[in-house]
PyMOL CGO cylinders between C-alpha atoms (Angstrom):
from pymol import cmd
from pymol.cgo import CYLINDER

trace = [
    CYLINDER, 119.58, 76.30, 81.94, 120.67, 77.31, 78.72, 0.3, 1, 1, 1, 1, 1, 1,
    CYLINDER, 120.67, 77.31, 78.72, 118.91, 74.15, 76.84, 0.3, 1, 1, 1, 1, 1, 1,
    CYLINDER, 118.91, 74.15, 76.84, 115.90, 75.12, 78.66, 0.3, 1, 1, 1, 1, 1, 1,
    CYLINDER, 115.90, 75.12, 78.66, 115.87, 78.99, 77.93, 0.3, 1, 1, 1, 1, 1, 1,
    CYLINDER, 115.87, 78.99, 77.93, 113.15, 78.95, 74.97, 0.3, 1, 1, 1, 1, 1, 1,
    CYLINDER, 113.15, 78.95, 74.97, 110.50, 77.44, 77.09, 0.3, 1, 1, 1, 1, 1, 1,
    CYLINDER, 110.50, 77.44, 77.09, 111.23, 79.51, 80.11, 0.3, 1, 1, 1, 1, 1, 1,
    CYLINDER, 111.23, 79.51, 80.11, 108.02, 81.42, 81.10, 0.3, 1, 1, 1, 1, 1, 1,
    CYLINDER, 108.02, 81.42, 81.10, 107.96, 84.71, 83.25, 0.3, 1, 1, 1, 1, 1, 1,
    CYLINDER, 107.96, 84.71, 83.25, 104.70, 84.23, 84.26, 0.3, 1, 1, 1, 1, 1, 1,
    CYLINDER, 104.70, 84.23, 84.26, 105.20, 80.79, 85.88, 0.3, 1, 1, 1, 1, 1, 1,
    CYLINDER, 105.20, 80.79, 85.88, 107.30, 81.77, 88.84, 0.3, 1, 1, 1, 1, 1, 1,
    CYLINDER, 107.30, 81.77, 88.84, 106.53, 84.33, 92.05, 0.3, 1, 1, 1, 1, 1, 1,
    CYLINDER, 106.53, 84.33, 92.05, 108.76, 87.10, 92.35, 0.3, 1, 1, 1, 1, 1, 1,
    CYLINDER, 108.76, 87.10, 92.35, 109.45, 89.28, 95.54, 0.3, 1, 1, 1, 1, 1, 1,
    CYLINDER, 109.45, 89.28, 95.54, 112.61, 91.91, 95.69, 0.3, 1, 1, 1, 1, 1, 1,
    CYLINDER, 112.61, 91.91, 95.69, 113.87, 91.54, 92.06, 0.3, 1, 1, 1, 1, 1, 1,
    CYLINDER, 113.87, 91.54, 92.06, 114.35, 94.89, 90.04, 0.3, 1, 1, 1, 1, 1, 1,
    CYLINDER, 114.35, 94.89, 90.04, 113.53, 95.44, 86.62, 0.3, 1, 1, 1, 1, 1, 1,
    CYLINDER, 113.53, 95.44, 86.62, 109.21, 95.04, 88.39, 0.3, 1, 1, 1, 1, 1, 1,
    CYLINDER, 109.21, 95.04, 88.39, 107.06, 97.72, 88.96, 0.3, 1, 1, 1, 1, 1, 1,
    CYLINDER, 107.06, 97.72, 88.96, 106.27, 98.55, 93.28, 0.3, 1, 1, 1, 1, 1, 1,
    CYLINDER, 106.27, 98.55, 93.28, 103.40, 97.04, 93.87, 0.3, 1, 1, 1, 1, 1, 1,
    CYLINDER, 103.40, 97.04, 93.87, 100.62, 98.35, 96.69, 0.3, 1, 1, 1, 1, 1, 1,
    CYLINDER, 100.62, 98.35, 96.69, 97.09, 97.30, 98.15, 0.3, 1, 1, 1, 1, 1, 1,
    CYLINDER, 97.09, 97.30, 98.15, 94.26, 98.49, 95.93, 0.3, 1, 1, 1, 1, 1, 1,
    CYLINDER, 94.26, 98.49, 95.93, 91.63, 97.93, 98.78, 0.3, 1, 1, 1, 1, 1, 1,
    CYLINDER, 91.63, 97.93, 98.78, 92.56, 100.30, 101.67, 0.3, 1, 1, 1, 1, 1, 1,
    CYLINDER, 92.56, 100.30, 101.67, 93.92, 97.81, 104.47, 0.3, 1, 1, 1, 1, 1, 1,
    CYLINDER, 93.92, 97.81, 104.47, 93.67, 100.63, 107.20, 0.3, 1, 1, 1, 1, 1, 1,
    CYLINDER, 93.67, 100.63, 107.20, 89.85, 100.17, 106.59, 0.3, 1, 1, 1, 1, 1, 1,
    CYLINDER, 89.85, 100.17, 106.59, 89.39, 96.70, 107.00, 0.3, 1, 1, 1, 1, 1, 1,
    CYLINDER, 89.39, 96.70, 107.00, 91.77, 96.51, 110.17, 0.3, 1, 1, 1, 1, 1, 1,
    CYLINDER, 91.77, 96.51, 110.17, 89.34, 99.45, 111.95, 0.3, 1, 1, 1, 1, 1, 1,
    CYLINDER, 89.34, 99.45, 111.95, 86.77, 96.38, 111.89, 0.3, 1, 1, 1, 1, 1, 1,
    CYLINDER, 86.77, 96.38, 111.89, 89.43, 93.58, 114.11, 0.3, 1, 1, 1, 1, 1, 1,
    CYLINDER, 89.43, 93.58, 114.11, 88.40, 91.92, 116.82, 0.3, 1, 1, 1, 1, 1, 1,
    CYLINDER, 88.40, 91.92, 116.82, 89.41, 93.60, 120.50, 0.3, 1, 1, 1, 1, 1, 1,
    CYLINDER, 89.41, 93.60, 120.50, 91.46, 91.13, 122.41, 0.3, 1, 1, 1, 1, 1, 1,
    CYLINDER, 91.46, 91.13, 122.41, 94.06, 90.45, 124.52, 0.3, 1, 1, 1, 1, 1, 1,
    CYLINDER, 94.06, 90.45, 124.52, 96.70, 89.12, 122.85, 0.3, 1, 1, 1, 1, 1, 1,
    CYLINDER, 96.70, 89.12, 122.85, 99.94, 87.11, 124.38, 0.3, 1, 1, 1, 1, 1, 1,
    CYLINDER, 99.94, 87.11, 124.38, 102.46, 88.48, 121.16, 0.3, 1, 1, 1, 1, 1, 1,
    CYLINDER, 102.46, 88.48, 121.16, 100.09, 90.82, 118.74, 0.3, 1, 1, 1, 1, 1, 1,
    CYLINDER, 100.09, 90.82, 118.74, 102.57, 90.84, 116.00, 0.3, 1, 1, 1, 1, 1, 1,
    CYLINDER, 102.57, 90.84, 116.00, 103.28, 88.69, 112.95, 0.3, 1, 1, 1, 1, 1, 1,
    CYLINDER, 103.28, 88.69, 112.95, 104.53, 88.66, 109.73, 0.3, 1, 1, 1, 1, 1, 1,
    CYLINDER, 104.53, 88.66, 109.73, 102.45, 87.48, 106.93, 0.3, 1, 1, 1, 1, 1, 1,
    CYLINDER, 102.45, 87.48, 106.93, 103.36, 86.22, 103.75, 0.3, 1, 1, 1, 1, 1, 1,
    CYLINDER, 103.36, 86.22, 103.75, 100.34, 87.41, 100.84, 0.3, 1, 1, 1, 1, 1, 1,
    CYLINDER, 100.34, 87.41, 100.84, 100.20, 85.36, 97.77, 0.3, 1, 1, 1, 1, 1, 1,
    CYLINDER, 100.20, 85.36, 97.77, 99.00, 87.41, 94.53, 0.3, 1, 1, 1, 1, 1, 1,
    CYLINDER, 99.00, 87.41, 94.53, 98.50, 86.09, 90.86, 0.3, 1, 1, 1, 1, 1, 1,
    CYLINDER, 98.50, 86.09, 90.86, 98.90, 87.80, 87.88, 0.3, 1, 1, 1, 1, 1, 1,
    CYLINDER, 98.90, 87.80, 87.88, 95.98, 89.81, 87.85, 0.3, 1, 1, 1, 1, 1, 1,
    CYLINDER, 95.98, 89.81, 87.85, 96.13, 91.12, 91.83, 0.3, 1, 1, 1, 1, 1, 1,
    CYLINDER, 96.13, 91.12, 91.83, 93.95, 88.97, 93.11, 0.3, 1, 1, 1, 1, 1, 1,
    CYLINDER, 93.95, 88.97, 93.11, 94.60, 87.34, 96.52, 0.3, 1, 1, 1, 1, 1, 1,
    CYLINDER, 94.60, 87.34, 96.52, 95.65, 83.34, 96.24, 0.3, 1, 1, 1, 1, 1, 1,
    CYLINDER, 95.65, 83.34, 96.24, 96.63, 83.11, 99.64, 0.3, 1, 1, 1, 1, 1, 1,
    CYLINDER, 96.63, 83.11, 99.64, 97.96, 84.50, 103.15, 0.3, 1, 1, 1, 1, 1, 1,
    CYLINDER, 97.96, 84.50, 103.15, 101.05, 82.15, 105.11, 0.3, 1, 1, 1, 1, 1, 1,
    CYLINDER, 101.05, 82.15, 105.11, 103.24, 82.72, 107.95, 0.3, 1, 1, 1, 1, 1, 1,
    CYLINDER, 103.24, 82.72, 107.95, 106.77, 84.06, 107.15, 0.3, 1, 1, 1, 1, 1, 1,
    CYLINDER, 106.77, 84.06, 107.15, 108.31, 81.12, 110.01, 0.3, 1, 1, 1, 1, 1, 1,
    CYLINDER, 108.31, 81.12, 110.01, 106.21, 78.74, 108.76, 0.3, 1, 1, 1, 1, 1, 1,
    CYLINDER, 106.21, 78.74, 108.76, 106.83, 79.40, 104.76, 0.3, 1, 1, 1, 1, 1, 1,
    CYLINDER, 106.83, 79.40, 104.76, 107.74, 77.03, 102.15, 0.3, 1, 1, 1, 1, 1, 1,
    CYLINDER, 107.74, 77.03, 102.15, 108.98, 77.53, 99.07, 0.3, 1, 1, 1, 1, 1, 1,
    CYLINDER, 108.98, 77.53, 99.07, 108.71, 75.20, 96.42, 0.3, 1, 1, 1, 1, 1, 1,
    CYLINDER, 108.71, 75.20, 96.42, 111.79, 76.07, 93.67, 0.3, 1, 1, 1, 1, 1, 1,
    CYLINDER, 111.79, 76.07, 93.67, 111.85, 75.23, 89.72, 0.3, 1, 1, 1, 1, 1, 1,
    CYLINDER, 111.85, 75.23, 89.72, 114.74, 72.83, 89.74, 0.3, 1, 1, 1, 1, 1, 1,
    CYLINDER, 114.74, 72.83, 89.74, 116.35, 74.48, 85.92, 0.3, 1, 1, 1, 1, 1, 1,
    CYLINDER, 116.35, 74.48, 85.92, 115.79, 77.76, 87.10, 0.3, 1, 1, 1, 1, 1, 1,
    CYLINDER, 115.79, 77.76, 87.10, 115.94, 77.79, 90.59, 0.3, 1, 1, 1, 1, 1, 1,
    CYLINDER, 115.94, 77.79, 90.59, 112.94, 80.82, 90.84, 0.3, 1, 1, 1, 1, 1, 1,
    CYLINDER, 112.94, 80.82, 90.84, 109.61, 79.71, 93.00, 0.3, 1, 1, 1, 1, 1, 1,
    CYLINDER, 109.61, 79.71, 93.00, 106.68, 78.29, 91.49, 0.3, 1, 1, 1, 1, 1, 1,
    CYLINDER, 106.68, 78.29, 91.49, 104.69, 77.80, 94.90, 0.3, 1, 1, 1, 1, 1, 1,
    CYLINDER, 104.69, 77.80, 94.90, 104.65, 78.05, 98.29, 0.3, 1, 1, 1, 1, 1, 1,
    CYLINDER, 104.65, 78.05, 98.29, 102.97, 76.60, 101.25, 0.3, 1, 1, 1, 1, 1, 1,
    CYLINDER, 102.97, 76.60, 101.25, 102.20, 77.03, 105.24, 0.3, 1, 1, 1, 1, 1, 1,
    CYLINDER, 102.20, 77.03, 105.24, 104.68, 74.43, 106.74, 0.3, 1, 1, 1, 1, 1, 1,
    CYLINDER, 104.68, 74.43, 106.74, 102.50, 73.75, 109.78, 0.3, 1, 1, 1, 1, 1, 1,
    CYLINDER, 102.50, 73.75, 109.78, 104.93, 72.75, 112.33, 0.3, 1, 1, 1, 1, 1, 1,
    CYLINDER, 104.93, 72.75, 112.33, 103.74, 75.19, 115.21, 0.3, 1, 1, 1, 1, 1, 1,
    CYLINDER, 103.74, 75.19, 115.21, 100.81, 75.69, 115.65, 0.3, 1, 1, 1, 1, 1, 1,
    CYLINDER, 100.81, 75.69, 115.65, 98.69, 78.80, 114.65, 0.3, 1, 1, 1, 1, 1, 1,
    CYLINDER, 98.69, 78.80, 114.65, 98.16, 81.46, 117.29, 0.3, 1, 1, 1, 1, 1, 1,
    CYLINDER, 98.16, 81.46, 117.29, 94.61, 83.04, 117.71, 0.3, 1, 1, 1, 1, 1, 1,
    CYLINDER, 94.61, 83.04, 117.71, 96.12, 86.20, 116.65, 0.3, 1, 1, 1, 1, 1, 1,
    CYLINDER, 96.12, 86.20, 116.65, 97.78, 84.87, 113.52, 0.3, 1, 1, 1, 1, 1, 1,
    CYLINDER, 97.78, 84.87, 113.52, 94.53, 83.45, 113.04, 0.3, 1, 1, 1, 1, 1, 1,
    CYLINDER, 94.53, 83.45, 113.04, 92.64, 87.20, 113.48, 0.3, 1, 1, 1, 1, 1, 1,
    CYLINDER, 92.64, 87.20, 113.48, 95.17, 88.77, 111.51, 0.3, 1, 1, 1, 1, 1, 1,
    CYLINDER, 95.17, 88.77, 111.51, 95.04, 86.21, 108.71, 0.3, 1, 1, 1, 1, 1, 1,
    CYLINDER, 95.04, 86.21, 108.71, 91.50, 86.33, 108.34, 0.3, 1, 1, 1, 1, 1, 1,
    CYLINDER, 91.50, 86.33, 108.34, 91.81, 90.58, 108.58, 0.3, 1, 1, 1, 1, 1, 1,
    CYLINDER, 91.81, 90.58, 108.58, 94.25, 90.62, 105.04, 0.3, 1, 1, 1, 1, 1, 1,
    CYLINDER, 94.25, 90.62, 105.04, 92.38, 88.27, 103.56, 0.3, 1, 1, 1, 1, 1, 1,
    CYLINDER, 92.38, 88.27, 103.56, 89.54, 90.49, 103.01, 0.3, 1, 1, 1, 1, 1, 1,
    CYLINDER, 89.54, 90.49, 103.01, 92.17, 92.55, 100.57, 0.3, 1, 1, 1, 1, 1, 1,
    CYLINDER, 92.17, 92.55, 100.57, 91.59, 91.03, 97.30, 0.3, 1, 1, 1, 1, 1, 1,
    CYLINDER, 91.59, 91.03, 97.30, 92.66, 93.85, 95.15, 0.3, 1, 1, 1, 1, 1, 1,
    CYLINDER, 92.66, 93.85, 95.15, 96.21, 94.20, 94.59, 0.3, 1, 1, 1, 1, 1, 1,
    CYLINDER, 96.21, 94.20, 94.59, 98.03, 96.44, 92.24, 0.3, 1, 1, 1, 1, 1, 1,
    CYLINDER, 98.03, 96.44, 92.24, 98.99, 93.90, 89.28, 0.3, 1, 1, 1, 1, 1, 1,
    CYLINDER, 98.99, 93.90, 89.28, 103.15, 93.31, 89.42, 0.3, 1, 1, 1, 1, 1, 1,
    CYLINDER, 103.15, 93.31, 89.42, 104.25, 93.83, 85.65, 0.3, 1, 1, 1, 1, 1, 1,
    CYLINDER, 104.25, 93.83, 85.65, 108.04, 93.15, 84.28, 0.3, 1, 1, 1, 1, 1, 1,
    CYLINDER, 108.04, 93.15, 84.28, 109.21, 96.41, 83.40, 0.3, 1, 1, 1, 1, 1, 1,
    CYLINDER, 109.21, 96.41, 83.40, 110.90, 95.52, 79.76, 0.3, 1, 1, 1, 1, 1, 1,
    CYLINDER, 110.90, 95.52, 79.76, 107.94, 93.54, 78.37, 0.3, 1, 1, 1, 1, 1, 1,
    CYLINDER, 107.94, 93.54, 78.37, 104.80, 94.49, 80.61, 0.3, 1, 1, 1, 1, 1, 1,
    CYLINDER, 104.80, 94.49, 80.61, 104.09, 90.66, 81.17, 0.3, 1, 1, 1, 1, 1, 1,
    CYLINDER, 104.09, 90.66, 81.17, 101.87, 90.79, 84.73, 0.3, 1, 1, 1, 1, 1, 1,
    CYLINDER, 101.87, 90.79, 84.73, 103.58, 87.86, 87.14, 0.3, 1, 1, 1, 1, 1, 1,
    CYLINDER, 103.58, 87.86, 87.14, 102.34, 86.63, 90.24, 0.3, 1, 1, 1, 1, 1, 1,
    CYLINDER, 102.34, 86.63, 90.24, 104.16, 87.57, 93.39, 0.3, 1, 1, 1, 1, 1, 1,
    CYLINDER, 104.16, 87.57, 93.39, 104.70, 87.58, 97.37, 0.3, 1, 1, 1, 1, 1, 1,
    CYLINDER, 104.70, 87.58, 97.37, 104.20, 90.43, 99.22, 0.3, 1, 1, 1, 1, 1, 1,
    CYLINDER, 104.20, 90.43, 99.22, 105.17, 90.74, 102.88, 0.3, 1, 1, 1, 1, 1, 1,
    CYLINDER, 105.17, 90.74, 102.88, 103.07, 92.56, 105.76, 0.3, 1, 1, 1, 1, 1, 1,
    CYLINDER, 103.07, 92.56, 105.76, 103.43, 93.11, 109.13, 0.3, 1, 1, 1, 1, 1, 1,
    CYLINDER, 103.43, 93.11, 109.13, 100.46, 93.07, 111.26, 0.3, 1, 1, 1, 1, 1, 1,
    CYLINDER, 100.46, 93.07, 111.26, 100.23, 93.95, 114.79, 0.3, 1, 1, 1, 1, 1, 1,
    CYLINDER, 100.23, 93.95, 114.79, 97.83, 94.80, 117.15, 0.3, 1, 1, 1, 1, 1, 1,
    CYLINDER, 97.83, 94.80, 117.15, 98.55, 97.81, 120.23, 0.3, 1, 1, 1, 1, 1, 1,
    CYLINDER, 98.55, 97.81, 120.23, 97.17, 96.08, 123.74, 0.3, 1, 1, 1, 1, 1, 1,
    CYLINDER, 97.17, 96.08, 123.74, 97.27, 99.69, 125.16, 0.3, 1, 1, 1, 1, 1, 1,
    CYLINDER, 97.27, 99.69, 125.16, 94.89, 101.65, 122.33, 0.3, 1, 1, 1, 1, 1, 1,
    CYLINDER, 94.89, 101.65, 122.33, 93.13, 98.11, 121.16, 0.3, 1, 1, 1, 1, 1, 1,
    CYLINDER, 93.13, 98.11, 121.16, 94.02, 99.26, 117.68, 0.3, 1, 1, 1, 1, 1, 1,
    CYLINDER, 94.02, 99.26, 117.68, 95.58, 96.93, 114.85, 0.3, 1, 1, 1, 1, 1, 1,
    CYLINDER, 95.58, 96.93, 114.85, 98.15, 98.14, 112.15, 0.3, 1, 1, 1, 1, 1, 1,
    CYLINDER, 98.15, 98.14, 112.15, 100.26, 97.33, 109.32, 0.3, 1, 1, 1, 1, 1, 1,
    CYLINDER, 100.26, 97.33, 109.32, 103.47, 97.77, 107.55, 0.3, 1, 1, 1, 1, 1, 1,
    CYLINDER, 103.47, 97.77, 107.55, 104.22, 96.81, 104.27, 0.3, 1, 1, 1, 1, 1, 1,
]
cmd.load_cgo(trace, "trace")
């Protein structure tokens, strides 16, 4: 690690929980965009999704959290990528849901507090749906 610490890059990995980074929220207002889901009936309206943002807030990508892979730096041991595993198979209201977030594309830009170098990170959201008032939500 130590041999490799001059070329070691902030801006290369995605971050989640660490301190020393700024909170980071939606810029596009997610209540909004959820007012416009479909009205179904779901079997289990609730999922946790896994939203992939660069350095600049914009939306890379959307996974399942029991379907996530991570791929690790192998000096560092931080993430540099992850992917939708694809062993089970996609529900139709992951499907709804996923397609729901993915119309956020602003996020709030996730900065390193002691040098102010923006870094791409994962952000975690809850999505589920109420059978009874046909309304979806979120939880961040």
């Amino acid at each position: 690690m130590l041999d490799n610490g001059n070329s070691f890059k902030i801006e290369n990995y995605i971050f989640e929980y660490e301190s020393e980074f700024n909170y980071c929220i939606n810029v596009t207002d997610i209540k909004s965009i959820l007012e416009d889901g479909k009205i179904k009936e779901y079997k289990k309206p609730i999922t946790l999704l896994n939203v992939l943002i660069d350095s600049n807030g914009n939306l890379i990508s959307i996974t399942r959290q029991r379907e996530l892979i991570r791929k690790k730096d192998s000096i560092f041991n931080l993430t540099t990528g992850i992917e939708d595993a694809n062993r089970k198979p996609i529900t139709e209201f992951e499907k709804d849901a996923i397609e729901l977030i993915s119309q956020v594309k602003k996020w709030e830009v996730k900065k390193y507090k002691k040098t102010g170098i923006n870094v791409p990170y994962l952000r975690h959201i809850w999505v589920s749906y109420d059978l009874k008032t046909n309304k979806w939500s979120y939880e961040l």
